[in-house]
C-alpha positions in Angstrom: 0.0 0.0 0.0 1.4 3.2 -0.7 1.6 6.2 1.9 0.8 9.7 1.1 2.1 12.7 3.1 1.5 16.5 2.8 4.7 18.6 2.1 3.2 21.8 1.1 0.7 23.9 2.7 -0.4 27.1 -0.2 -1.8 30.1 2.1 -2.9 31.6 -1.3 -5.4 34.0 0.1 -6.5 33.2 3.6 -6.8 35.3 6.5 -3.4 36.9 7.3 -1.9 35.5 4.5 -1.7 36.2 0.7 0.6 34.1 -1.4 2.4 32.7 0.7 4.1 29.3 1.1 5.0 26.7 4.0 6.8 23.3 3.3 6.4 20.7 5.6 9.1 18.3 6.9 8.6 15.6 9.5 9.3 18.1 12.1 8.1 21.5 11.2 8.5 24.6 14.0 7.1 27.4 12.9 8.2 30.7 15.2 7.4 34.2 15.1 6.4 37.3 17.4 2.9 38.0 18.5 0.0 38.0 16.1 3.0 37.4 13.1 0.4 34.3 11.9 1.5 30.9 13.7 -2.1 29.9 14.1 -3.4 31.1 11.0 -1.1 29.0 9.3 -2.1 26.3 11.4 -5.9 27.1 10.9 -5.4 26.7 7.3 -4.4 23.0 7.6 -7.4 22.3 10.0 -10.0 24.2 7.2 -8.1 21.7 4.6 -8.7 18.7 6.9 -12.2 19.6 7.4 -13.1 20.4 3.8 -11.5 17.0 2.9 -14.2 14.7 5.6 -16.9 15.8 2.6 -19.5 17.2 4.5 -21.1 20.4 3.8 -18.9 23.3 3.6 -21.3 25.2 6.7 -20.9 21.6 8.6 -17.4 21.1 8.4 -16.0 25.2 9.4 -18.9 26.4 11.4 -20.1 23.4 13.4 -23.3 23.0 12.1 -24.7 19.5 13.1 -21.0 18.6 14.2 -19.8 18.5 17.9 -16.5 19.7 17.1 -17.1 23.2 16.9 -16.5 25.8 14.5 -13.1 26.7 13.2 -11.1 29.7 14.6 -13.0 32.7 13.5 -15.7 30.5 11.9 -15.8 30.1 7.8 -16.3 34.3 7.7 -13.2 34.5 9.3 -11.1 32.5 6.9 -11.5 35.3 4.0 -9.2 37.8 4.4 -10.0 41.5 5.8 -12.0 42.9 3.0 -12.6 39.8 1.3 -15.5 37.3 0.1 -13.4 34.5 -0.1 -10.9 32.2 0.8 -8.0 30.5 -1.5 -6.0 27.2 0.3 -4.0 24.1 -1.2 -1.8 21.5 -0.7 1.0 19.5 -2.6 1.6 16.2 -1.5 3.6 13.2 -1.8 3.3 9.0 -3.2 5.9 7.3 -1.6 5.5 4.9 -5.1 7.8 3.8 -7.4 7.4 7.5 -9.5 7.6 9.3 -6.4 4.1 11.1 -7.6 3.6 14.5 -6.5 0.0 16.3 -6.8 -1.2 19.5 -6.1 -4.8 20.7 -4.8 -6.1 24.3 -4.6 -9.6 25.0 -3.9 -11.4 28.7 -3.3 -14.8 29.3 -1.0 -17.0 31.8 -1.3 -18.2 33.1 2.2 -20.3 35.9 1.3 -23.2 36.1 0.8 -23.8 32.2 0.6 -20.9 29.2 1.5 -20.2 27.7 -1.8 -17.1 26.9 -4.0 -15.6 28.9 -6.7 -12.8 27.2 -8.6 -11.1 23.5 -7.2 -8.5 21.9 -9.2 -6.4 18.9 -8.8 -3.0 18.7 -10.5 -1.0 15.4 -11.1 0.3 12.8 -13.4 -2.9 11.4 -15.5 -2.6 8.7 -18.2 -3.6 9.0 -21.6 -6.2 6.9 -22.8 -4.9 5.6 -25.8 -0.9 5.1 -25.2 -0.9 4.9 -21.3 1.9 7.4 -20.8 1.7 9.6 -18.1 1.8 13.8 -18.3 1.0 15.9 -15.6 -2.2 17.7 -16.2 -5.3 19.2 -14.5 -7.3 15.6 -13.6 -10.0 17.7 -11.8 -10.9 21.4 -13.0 -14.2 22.8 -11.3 -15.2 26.9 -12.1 -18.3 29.3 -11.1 -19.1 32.5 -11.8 -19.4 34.6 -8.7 -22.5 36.1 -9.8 -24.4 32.3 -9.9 -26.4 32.0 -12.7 -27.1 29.0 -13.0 -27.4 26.5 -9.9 -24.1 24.0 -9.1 -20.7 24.0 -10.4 -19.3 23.2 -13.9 -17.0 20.2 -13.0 -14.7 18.9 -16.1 -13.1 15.3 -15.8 -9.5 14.7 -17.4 -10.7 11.3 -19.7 -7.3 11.0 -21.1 -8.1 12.2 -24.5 -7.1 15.0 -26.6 -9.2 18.1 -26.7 -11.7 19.6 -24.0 -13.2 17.2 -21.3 -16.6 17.5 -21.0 -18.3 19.4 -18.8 -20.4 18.0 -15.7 -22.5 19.6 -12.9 -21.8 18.6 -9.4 -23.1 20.2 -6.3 -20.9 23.7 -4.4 -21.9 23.1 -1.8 -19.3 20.7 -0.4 -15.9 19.8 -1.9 -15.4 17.9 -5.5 -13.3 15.8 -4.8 -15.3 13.9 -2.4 -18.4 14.1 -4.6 -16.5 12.6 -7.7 -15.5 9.4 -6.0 -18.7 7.3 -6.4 -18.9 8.7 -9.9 -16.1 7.7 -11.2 -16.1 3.4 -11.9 -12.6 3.1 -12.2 -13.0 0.5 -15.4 -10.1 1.9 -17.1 -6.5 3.0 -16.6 -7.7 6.4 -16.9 -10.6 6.4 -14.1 -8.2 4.8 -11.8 -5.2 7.0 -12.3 -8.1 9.7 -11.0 -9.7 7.8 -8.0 -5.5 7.3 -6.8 -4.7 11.4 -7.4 -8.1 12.3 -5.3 -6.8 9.1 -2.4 -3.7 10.5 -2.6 -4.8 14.0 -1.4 -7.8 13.2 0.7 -6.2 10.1 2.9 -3.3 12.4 4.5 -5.8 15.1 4.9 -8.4 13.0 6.6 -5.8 12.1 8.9 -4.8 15.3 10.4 -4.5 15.2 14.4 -4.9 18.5 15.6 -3.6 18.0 19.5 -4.7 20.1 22.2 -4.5 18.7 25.7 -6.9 19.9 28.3 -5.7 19.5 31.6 -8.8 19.4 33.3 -10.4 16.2 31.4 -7.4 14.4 31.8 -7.1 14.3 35.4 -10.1 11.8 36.1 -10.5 8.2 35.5 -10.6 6.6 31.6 -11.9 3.4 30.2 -9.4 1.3 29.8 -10.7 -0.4 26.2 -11.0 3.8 25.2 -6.9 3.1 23.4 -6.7 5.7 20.6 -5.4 9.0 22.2 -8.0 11.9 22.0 -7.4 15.3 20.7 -8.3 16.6 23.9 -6.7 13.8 25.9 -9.2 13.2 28.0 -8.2 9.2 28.3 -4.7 9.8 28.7 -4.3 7.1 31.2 -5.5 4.5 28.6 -3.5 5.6 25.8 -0.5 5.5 28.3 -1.7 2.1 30.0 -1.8 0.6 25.9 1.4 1.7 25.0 2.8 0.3 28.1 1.4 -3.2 27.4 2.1 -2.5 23.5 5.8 -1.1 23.4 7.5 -0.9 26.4 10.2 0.9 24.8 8.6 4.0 23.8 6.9 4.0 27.5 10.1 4.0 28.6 10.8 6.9 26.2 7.7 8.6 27.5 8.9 8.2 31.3 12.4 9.5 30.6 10.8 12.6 28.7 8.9 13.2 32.4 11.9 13.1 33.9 13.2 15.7 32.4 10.7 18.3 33.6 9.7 16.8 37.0 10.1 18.3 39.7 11.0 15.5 41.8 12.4 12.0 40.6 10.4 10.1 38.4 11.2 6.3 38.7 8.0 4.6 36.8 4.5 5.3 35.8 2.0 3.1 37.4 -1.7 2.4 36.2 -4.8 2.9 39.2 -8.0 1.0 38.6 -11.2 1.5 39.8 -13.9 -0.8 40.5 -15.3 0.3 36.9 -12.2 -1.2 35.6 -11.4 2.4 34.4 -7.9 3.3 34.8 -5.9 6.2 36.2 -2.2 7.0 35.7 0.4 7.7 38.5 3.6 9.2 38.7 6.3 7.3 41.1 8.3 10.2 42.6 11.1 9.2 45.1 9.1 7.4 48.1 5.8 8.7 47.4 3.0 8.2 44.2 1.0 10.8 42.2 -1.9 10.5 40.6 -2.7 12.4 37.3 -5.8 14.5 39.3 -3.0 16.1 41.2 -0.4 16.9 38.3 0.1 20.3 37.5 -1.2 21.7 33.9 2.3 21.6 32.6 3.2 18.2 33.4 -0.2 16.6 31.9 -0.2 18.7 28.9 3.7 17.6 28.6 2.4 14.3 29.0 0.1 14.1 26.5 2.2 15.3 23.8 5.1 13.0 24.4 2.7 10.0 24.7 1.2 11.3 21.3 4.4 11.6 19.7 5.5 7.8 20.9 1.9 6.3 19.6 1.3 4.4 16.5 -0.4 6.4 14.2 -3.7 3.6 14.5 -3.1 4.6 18.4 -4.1 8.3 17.7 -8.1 9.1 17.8 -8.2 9.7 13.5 -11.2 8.7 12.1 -11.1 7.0 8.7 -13.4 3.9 9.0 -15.9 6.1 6.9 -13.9 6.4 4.5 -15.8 7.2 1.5 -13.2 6.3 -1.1 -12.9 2.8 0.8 -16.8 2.5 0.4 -17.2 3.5 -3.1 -14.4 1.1 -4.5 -13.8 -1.7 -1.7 -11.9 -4.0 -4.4 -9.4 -1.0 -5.0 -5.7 -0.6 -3.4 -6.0 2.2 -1.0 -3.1 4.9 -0.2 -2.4 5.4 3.5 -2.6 8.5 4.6 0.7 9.4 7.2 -0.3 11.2 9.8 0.6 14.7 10.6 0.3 15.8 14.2 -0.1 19.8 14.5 0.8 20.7 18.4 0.2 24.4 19.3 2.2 26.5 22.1 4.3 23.2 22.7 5.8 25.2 25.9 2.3 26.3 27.4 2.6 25.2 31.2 6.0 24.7 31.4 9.1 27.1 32.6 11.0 28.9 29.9 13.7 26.7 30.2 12.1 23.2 29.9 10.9 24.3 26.6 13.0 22.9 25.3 12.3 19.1 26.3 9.2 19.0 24.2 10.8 19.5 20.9 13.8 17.5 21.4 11.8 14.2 21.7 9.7 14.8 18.5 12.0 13.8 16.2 12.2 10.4 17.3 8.2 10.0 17.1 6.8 6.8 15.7 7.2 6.2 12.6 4.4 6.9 10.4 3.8 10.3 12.3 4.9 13.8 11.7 4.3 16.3 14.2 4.3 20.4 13.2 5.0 22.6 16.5 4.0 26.0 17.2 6.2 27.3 20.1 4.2 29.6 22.5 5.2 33.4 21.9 8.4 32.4 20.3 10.9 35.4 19.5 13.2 34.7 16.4 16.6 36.7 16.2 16.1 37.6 12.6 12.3 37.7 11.8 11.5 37.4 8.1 8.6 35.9 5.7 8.4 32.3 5.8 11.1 30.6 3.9 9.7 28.7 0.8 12.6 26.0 1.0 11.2 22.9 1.2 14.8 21.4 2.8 13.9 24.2 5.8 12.5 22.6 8.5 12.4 26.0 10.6 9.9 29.0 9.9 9.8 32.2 11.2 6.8 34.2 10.3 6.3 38.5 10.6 3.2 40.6 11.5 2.2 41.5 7.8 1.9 45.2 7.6 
């Protein structure tokens, strides 16, 4: 099965940000003063990630019939200041034989009405006739602002010369998602299609946006409740499995503790109530503490470096709806790798064990990649963000 991962993020014209592009490595710190556009950057992954599910456009930013809440600022807040719309995209990777690369760009209108404007995906097609390969546009969708006619004009690469023909398809959500069950895959062509929209949608879809809560962490979790929350609220568990799972990266999660403990940390040790729920401890010297007496710092600290250590089917991503998957069970799938995104990293922790966090996420499981956003991190020489795709280290500036 071949793996897919994201390597580009395009901030094209989205909130803060006009034109602007951020590479991602495995490890990818992005720094910069105040208000410079960490978490807009950030927020641009998350719309992605949420457009790429396939629910309605008004579902998937602004919470509607969705307990996860709206995004930050809500889909009105994703257009920049003075603005009716919003421009993102992606590039990412195959790890196949060809080393495929695709590109995705897709623009929302947010006033007066949610619907998409233009969505395009970019990639090596085959022809119909010879079977060679070319890069071309494999998915080209257009409207006209002013909506004259209901839906979206949606054209389908068929692998032939001249213009593909011309299809209507819904604006109301994503097209990629809508063109799956439309598409037989029967031919070389068709299939070369369904793998470009896999190949963008699987990494997407498997997005873990991680932001501890201290508070739900400190009571007791069901012990069968494994796959690490993006809240951690079962914290215990996810500890507990990777204990009885891979001992070694426990041990890797107990010598990251160490480091920022106050007192000595020997071992972590598992409480059970009569529920069979389970509660981790902290062995410090002569004396044990449970997690509902941790400090904010050391359970948020937790959390991330038990993330970091998990197998990415230990993390709480969501693909067993899989839509692709449903459409076309007989078809090889692309794995999407996961990409953790960690904001203020140091939140809860003294300026000088900041440090600790980002020194263990190299070494995360394989099959994860983690990008950090320090909390009010000051570069030395502020600047745009570097569109080298070899630099793993961003600083981003206030634009003016």
């Amino acid at each position: 099965m071949a793996t897919a991962r994201i390597t580009t993020l395009f901030l094209t014209e989205f909130k803060s940000f006009h034109d602007e592009v951020l590479p991602l490595d495995d490890l990818t710190v992005l720094t910069g003063l105040n208000s410079s556009g960490k978490s807009n950057a950030l927020d641009g992954l998350e719309v992605l990630a949420r457009l790429a599910t396939g629910d309605e456009i008004g579902e998937a930013l602004d919470g509607r019939r969705r307990d996860i809440g709206p995004v930050r600022g809500g889909s009105a807040g994703c257009a920049p200041h003075g603005s009716d719309r919003f421009t993102l995209g992606c590039e990412v990777e195959l790890d196949d034989a060809a080393s495929s690369s695709y590109r995705y760009d897709v623009t929302v209108l947010v006033h007066p009405e949610l619907r998409v404007l233009h969505e395009c995906l970019h990639g090596p097609g085959r022809a119909a006739k010879s079977g060679t390969i070319s890069d071309r546009d494999l998915i080209l969708a257009s409207s006209d602002v002013r909506r004259d006619a209901p839906g979206i004009s949606v054209q389908i690469d068929n692998g032939r010369r001249g213009q593909n023909p011309s299809e209507l398809y819904r604006d109301s959500r994503i097209i990629l998602t809508q063109v799956i069950p439309r598409i037989s895959g029967k031919n070389q062509v068709e299939r070369s299609i369904l793998r470009a929209i896999d190949a963008v949608v699987s990494p997407l879809r498997t997005v873990f946006e991680l932001d501890p809560v201290p508070s739900s962490m400190r009571g007791y979790s069901s012990r069968k409740d494994v796959a690490l929350k993006r809240d951690g609220s079962n914290l215990s568990a996810a500890i507990g499995h990777l204990q009885q799972t891979d001992s070694q990266r426990a041990q890797k999660v107990i010598d990251a503790i160490k480091q920022i403990a106050a007192n000595t940390v020997t071992d972590i040790r598992m409480e059970t109530s009569t529920l069979d729920d389970v509660m981790f401890s902290l062995v410090e010297d002569d004396q044990v503490t449970p997690a509902r007496e941790m400090s904010d710092g050391l359970l948020r600290f937790a959390a991330i470096s038990t993330a970091l250590q998990s197998r990415a089917q230990d993390l709480d991503v969501d693909t067993e709806d899989d839509i692709i998957a449903v459409a076309h069970p007989q078809r090889e799938q692309v794995d999407g790798r996961v990409l953790m995104v960690i904001e203020e990293i140091e939140n809860g922790l003294h300026p000088s064990q900041g440090p600790s966090r980002t020194r263990h996420a190299p070494h995360c499981h394989r099959g994860i990649r983690s990008a950090d956003r320090p909390h009010n991190a000051q570069p030395r020489h502020p600047r745009r963000a570097d569109r080298s795709a070899q630099q793993r280290h961003h600083r981003l500036l206030p634009r003016r």
